[in-house]
GUDOLO-882069 format. One record per residue (C-alpha): x, y, z; residue in one letter. Coordinates in steps of 0.001 Angstrom, whole numbers, padded with zeros to 6 digits, always signed. Layout:
N
XYZA...
//
This chain:
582
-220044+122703-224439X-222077+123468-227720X-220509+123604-231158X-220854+126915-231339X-220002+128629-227753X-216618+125978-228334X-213926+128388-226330X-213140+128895-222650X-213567+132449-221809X-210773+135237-222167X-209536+135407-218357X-208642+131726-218647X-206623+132354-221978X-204240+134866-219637X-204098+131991-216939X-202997+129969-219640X-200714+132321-220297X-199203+132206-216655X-198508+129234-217181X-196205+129533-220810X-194773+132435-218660X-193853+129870-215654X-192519+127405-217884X-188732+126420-217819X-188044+125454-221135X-188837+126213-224744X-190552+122665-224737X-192647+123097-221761X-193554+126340-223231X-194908+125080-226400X-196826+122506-224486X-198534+124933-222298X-199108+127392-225467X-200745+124671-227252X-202786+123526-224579X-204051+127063-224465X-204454+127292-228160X-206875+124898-228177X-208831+125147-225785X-209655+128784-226358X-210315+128168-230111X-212288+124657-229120X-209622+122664-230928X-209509+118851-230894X-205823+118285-231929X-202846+120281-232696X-199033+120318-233137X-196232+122923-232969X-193747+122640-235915X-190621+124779-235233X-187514+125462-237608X-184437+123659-236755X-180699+125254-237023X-180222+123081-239837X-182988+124047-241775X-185396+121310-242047X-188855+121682-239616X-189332+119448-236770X-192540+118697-234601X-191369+120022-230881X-194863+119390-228972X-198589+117627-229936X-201717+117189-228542X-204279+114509-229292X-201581+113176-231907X-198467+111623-231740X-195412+112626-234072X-195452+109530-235993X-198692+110143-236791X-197883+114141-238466X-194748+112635-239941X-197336+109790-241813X-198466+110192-245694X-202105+110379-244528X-201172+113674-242644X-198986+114714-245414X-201266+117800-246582X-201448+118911-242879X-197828+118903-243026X-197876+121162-246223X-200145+123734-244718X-198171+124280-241531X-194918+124091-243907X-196765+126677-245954X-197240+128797-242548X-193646+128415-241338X-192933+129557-244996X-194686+132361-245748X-195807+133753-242227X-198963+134347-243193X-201956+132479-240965X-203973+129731-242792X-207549+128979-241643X-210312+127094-243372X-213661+126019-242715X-213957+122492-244834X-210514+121155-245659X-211863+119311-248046X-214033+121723-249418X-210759+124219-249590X-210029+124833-253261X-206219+125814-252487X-206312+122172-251799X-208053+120780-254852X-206156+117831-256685X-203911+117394-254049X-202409+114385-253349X-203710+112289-249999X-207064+113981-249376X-207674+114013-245473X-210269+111012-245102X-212478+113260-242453X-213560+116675-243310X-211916+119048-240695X-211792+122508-239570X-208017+124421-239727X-206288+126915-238069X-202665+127221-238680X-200753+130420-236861X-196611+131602-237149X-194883+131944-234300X-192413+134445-234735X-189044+135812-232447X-189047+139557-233315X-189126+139463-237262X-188002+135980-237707X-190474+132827-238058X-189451+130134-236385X-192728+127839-235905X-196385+127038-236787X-199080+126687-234323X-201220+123722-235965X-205168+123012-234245X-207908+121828-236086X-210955+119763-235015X-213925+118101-237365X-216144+120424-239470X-219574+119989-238706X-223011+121758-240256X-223198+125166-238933X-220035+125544-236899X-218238+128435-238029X-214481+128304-238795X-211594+128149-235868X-211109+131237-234334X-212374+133324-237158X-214106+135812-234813X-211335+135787-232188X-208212+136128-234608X-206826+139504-233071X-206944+138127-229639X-205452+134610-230890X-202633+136083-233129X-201265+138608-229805X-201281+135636-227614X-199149+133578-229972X-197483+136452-230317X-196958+136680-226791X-195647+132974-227020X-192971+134117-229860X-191537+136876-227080X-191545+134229-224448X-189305+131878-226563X-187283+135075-227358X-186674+135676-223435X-185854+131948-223103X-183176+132224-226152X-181988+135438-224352X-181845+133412-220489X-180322+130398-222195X-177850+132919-223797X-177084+134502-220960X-176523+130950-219041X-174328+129979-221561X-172183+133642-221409X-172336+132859-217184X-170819+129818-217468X-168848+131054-220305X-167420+134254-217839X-167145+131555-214958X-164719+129348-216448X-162720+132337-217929X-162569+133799-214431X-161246+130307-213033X-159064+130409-215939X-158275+134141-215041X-157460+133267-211604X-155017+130421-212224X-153413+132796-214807X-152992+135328-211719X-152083+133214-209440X-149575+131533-211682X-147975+135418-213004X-148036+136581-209000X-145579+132827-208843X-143823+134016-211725X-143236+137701-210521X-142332+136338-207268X-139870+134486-208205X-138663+137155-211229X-138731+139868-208199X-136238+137656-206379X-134013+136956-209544X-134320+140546-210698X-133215+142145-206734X-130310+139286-206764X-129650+141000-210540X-130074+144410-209114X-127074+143582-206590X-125113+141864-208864X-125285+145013-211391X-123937+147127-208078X-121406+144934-207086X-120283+145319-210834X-120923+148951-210929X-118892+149168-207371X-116292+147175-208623X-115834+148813-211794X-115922+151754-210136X-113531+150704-207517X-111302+149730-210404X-111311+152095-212819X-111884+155667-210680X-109109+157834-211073X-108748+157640-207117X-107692+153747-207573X-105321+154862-210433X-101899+154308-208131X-099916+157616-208413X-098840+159916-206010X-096066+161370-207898X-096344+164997-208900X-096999+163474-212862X-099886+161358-212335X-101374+164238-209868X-101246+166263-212682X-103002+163633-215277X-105609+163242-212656X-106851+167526-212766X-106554+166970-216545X-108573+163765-216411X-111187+165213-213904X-111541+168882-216046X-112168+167138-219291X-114438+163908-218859X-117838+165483-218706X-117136+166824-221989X-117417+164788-225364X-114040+165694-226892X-111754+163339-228646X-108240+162913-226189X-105014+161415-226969X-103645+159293-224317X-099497+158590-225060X-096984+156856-223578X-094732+153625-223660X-096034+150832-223497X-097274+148689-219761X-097890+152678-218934X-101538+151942-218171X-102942+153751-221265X-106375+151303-221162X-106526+151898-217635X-106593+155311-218048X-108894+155577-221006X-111365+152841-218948X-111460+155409-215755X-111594+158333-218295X-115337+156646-219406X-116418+155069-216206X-115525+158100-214221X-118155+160330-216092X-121735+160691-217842X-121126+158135-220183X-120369+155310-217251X-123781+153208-217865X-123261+153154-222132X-120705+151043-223924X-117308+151262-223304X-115842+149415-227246X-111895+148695-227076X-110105+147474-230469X-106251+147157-230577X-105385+148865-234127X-102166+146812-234532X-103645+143480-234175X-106496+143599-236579X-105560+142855-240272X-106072+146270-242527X-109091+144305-244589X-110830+143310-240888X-110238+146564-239373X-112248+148755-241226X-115421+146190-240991X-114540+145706-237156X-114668+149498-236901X-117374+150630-239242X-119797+147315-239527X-121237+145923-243075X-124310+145053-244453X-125512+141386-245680X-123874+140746-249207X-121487+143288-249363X-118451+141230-249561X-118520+137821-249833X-119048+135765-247041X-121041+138565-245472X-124231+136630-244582X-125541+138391-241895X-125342+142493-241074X-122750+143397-238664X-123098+146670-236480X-119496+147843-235928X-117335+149452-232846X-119097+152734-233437X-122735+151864-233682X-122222+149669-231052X-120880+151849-228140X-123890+154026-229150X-123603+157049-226580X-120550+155542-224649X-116639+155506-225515X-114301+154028-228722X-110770+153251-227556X-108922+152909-230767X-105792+151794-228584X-102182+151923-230893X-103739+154356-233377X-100488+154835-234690X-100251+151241-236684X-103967+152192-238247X-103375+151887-242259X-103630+155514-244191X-106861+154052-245903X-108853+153703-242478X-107313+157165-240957X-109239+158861-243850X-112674+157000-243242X-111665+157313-239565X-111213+161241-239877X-115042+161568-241692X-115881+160250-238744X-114667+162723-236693X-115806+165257-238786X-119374+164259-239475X-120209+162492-236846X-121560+159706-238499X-120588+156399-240373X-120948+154511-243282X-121192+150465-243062X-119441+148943-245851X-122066+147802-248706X-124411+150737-247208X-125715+153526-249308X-127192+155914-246414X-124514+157341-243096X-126070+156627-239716X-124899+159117-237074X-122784+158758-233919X-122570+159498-230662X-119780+157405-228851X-116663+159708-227647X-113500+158691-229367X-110266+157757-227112X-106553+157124-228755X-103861+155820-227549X-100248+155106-228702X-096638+154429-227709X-095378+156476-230659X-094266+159647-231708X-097309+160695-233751X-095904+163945-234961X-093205+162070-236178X-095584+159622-238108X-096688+163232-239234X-093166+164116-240359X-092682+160820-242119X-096340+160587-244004X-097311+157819-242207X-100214+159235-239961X-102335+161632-241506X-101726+165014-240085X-105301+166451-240231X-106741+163404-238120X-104194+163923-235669X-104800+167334-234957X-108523+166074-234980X-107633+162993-232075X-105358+165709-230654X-107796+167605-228977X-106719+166781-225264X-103565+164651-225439X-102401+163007-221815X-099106+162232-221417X-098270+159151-219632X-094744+158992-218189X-092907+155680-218024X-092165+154509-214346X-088509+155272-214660X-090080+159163-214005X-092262+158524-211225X-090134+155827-209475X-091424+157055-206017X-094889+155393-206843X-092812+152007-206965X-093521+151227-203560X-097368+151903-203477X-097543+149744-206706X-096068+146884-205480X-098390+147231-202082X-101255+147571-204704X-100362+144578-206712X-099888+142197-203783X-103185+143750-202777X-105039+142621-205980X-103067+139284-206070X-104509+138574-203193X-108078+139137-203691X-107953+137504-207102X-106164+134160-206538X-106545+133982-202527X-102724+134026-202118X-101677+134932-198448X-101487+138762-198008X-097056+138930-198795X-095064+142398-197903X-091839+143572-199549X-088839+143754-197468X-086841+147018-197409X-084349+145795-199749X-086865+144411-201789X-088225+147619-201958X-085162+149471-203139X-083994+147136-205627X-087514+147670-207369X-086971+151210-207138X-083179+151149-208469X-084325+148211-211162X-084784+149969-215190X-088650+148666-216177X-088531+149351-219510X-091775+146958-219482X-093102+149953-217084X-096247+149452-214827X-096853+146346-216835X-093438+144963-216545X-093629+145822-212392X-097146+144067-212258X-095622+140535-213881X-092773+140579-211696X-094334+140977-208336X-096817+138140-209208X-094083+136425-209707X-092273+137160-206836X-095169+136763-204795X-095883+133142-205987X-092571+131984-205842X-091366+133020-202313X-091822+130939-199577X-092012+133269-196570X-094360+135531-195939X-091877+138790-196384X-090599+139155-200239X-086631+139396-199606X-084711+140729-202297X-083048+137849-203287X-086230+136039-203949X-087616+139611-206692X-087322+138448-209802X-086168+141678-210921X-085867+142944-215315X-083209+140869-216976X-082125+141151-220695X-082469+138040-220860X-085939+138170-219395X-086846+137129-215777X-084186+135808-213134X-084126+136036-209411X-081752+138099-208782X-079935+139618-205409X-080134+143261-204801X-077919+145282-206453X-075563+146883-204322X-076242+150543-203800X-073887+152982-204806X-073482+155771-202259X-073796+159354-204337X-070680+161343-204111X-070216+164065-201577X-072464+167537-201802X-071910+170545-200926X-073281+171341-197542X-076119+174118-197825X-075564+174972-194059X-076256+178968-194559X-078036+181302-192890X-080324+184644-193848X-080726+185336-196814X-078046+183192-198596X-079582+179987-198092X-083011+181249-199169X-081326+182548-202634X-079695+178898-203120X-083355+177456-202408X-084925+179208-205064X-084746+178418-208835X-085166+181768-209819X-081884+183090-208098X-079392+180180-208023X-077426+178703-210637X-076023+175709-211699X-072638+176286-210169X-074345+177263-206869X-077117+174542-206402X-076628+172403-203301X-076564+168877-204498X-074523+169605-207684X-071972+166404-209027X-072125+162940-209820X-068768+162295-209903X-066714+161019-206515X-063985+162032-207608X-064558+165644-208744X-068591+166385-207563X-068685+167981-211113X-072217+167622-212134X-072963+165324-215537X-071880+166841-218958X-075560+165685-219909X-077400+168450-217758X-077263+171641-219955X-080351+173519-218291X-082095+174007-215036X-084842+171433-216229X-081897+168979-216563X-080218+169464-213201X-083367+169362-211227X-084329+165560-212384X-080667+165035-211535X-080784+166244-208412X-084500+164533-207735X-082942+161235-208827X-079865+162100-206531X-082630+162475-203393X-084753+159377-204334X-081106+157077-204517X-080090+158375-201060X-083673+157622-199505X-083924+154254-200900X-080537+153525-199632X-080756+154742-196474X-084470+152595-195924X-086464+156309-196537X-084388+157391-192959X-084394+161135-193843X-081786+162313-191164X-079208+159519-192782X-080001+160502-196224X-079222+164277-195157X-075553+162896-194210X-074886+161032-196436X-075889+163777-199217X-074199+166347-197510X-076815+168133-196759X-078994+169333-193166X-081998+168121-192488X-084348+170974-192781X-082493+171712-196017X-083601+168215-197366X-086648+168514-196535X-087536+171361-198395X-085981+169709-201367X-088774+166895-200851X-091342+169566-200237X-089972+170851-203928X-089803+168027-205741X-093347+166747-204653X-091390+163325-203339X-093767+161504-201068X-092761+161796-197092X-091941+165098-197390X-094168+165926-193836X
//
C-alpha cells in the first residue's frame, strides 16, 4: 500500500463495523472501533481515552502502544491533544506535529514528526472519549483522513450509539437482576403474609366464635325472656320494656334494693339497637362528689393537678350505647345540674375543656328512693327528674310477686350449677314454702345469697327445709320451716246463677260480700288495714298463695281448707294471674 492510497476501501469500514456491533462489551467495542479507525485512515498507532465517573480520563484500549507508554512524559503532548478533544469536542487533525503552531513552545516536543487525527466520541450530547491515530508525516502525504472526515466522524459516531446501547443493555441487566431479586424477595414476602393470614384466619374464626358465644351468652343473660318473672308485675315491666327500647329516651328504673334494677337496665340495652355499642355502669353513691363528675364527664391534661394524661369520661365513652347512672338519688346537687345540660344539649363538657363535644349514649337511672320526695325535700333537682323521668319502671320487691319464688330458686340452682360445677340440687316442698312464707327484705338479691348457700352447705341432693338458711335479723341461720298457719275459715261461695257471677266480679260485689273475706279465726272479720277494694284484693291474693303453699300447690285441698269449691278457686287464680291457674 502507497502513502497516498493508505485506507482500506469503504465496504470494509461497515464490516468493521459488524464487528463493534457484535462486540460484548464496551472494551471489546473500543478495540474493534479502533482497529477500524486505523486502518481506514492508514493509521500506524492509536489509543481510545474515555472519561471516567470520577472525572479524571483513562486509556480503555491501544494499538501499536502500550498504556505506559501514553501515560509517559515523552507522550505528554499527545496526551494534551486528546485531553483537548475530550474537552472541547471539537476534532483535532494536523499534518506535521511539529510543524503545528498551536503546539509551538510546548514543553516535550515529539522526537519524530507525525501525522494526527484526534476524534470525540460522544453518547447522545455528552463526550465521553477521544479516538487518538496518528502515523509518521512523510513528504507529500496528505493529512489523516482529511478527505474522508464526514465518513470518519458518522462511523465514530456510530461507535458513540453503540456504547449508548451497551450503557442501556448493561442498564437494563442491572434493573433484571434488580426486578429478580425483588420478585424473590416479593415471593417470600407472599408466602410469608399467606402464613401469617393463615394463621390470623384461624385466630380471627376462633375470635369470631368466641364474640358469639359472648353475644349468645349475653344475650342468654340479659334478654328480657331470661329475666325470671311470671307474676302479673314483671309481665307487665316486660310490654313496657319491649315498647320502649328501640327508642332513645331517658327511663327511670325504681325499686328496693337486690330488685334486679342492673339486670333490668343491662337487658333494657342488650335487648335493642344499641346491643353491639357500650354499655358504661357507674354507682353514684360510691364515687366521691370531686371523682364523680371527672368519672362522668372526663378532663383534659393539666386541668387539675395531677391530671397528666386526658381522660374520656362515662359519656364519651359509651359513644352510641347506654349510661347507667345506677342510685341517682345520692348524686350531689352540683353534678345533677351539669348532669341535666346534658340531657338537655346533648353534649358535654370535659373539665379543663373550652369547646362541648356531643353525645349520643342513652341515659338509664336507677334508685331505691323516693325521688319525688328528694323533690319535696330539695335534695334532687326537680327539673332533671322530670328530665330522667321520661319512662320510669317500677320494680316491685319480691314480697309482691312471691309466686316467682319458686322459679327463682330453680333458676339460681340452675346458674350455680353451670358456674361452679356443683351437682344439679332441687328444693324440697317444704323448702319451697318456707322461701315463699320467709320476708326478703334483701329481695331477689337476698333470695340469690341464700340459695347458694343452701345449696353448698347441704349434703343431699334434695334442699330440706331445715338445711335453707332462711333471712334472720341477725343475718343468716339455718333455720327449720316455720310452721304454717292455717287461714281462718271463708265463707263458702257455693251459689248458683247469677249470684255467684255478681260475687265474682269486682264491679258488683263488695267488701262485706267477697268470698274469702277475714283474717281473724276467731271472728273472719277482714283486717282493719284494708280500707278499699285495691286493699282487699292483695289480701285475699296473699290469703290464696298461703293456702297453696301449705297445702304443697294441691288446689282441691287448698279449696277446703279456704272454704271455698274448686271451680270457684280457680277462677280466683285465673284473676289474680297466680301461676297454675290451668
Amino acid at each position: 500500500m502507497t502513502p497516498t492510497d493508505h485506507r482500506d476501501p469503504p465496504i470494509e469500514l461497515l464490516d468493521h463495523l459488524s464487528a463493534c456491533v457484535d462486540a460484548e462489551d464496551p472494551n471489546a467495542l473500543l478495540e474493534e472501533a479502533l482497529g477500524a479507525l486505523m486502518a481506514f485512515v492508514g493509521a500506524a498507532r492509536g489509543f481510545v481515552l474515555m472519561q471516567e465517573p470520577t472525572g479524571r480520563p483513562r486509556v480503555r484500549a491501544a494499538r501499536a502502544l502500550d498504556r505506559d507508554t501514553v501515560r509517559g512524559d515523552a507522550f505528554r503532548r499527545v496526551r494534551r491533544i486528546a485531553e483537548y478533544v475530550l474537552g472541547e469536542g471539537e476534532p483535532f487533525v494536523s499534518a506535521s506535529l511539529l510543524a503545528d503552531s498551536r503546539f509551538v513552545g510546548d514543553e516535550a516536543p515529539a522526537a519524530v514528526d507525525t501525522s494526527v487525527l484526534v476524534l470525540p466520541l460522544r453518547r447522545g450530547e455528552r463526550v465521553v472519549g477521544a479516538l487518538y491515530v496518528d502515523r509518521p508525516a512523510a513528504p507529500g502525504v496528505a493529512p489523516l483522513a482529511t478527505t474522508e472526515m464526514p465518513l470518519v466522524q458518522r462511523f465514530v459516531g456510530l461507535v458513540g450509539g453503540l456504547l449508548s446501547l451497551h450503557a442501556r443493555m448493561r442498564q437494563l441487566r442491572v434493573t433484571g437482576d434488580e426486578l429478580r431479586l425483588a420478585n424473590m424477595t416479593l415471593e417470600r414476602t407472599m408466602n410469608s403474609l399467606q402464613e401469617d393470614v393463615a394463621v390470623k384466619s384461624v385466630e380471627l374464626a376462633q375470635a369470631e366464635r368466641d364474640l358469639d358465644n359472648t353475644q349468645r351468652a349475653l344475650g342468654l343473660k340479659y334478654t328480657f325472656n331470661n329475666i325470671v318473672g311470671r307474676s302479673p308485675e314483671m309481665q307487665r315491666i316486660f310490654d313496657v320494656l319491649n315498647q320502649v327500647m328501640d327508642y332513645p329516651v331517658p327511663v327511670l328504673i325504681t325499686g328496693e334494693s337486690g330488685t334486679g334494677k342492673e339486670l333490668i337496665a343491662r337487658a333494657l340495652h342488650h335487648g335493642g339497637p344499641r346491643s353491639k355499642e357500650p354499655f358504661m355502669a357507674i354507682n353514684c353513691a360510691a364515687i366521691p362528689e370531686n371523682l364523680l363528675e371527672s368519672e362522668l364527664f372526663g378532663f383534659k391534661r393539666g386541668a387539675f393537678t395531677g391530671a397528666t394524661a386526658a381522660k374520656e369520661g362515662l359519656f364519651r365513652a359509651a359513644r352510641k350505647g347506654t349510661v347507667f347512672l345506677d342510685e341517682i338519688g345520692e348524686m350531689p346537687l352540683s353534678v345533677q345540674a351539669k348532669l341535666l345540660r346534658v340531657l338537655q344539649e346533648k353534649e358535654v363538657r370535659p373539665i379543663g375543656g373550652r369547646e362541648s363535644e356531643p353525645v349520643e349514649a342513652r341515659i338509664v337511672a336507677a334508685t331505691n328512693r323516693n325521688l319525688r320526695e328528694e323533690v319535696h325535700h330539695n335534695r334532687f333537682r326537680e327539673d332533671l327528674y322530670y328530665r330522667l323521668n321520661v319512662v320510669e319502671v317500677g320494680v316491685p320487691p319480691l314480697r309482691n310477686r312471691v309466686e316467682d319464688i319458686p322459679t327463682l330458686a330453680d333458676h339460681f340452682l340452675d346458674r350455680l350449677s353451670a358456674d361452679v360445677g356443683l351437682p344439679r340440687k332441687r328444693l324440697s316442698p317444704a323448702a319451697v314454702r318456707s322461701l315463699m312464707q320467709a320476708p326478703w327484705p334483701g329481695n331477689v338479691r337476698q333470695l340469690e345469697n341464700a340459695i347458694k348457700s343452701s345449696a353448698i352447705l347441704s349434703r343431699g341432693e334434695v334442699i330440706s327445709a331445715d338445711e335453707l338458711r332462711l333471712p334472720d335479723p341477725n343475718g343468716f341461720r339455718p333455720s327449720a320451716a316455720p310452721a304454717p298457719v292455717p287461714p281462718p275459715p271463708l265463707q263458702s261461695e257455693e251459689r248458683s246463677g247469677e249470684a255467684a257471677s255478681d260475687a265474682d266480679d269486682p264491679a258488683t260485689s263488695s267488701p262485706a260480700g267477697w268470698t274469702l273475706g277475714g283474717s281473724s279465726p276467731a271472728s273472719g272479720a277482714p283486717p282493719a288495714s284494708i280500707r278499699n277494694r285495691a286493699d282487699w284484693e292483695a289480701h285475699e291474693k296473699q290469703r290464696i298463695l298461703d293456702a297453696l303453699v301449705t297445702c304443697g300447690w294441691n288446689k282441691t285441698r287448698a279449696a277446703d281448707q279456704l272454704g271455698v269449691s274448686r271451680r270457684n278457686l280457680y277462677r280466683k287464680l285465673a284473676r289474680y294471674g297466680i301461676e297454675g291457674a290451668d
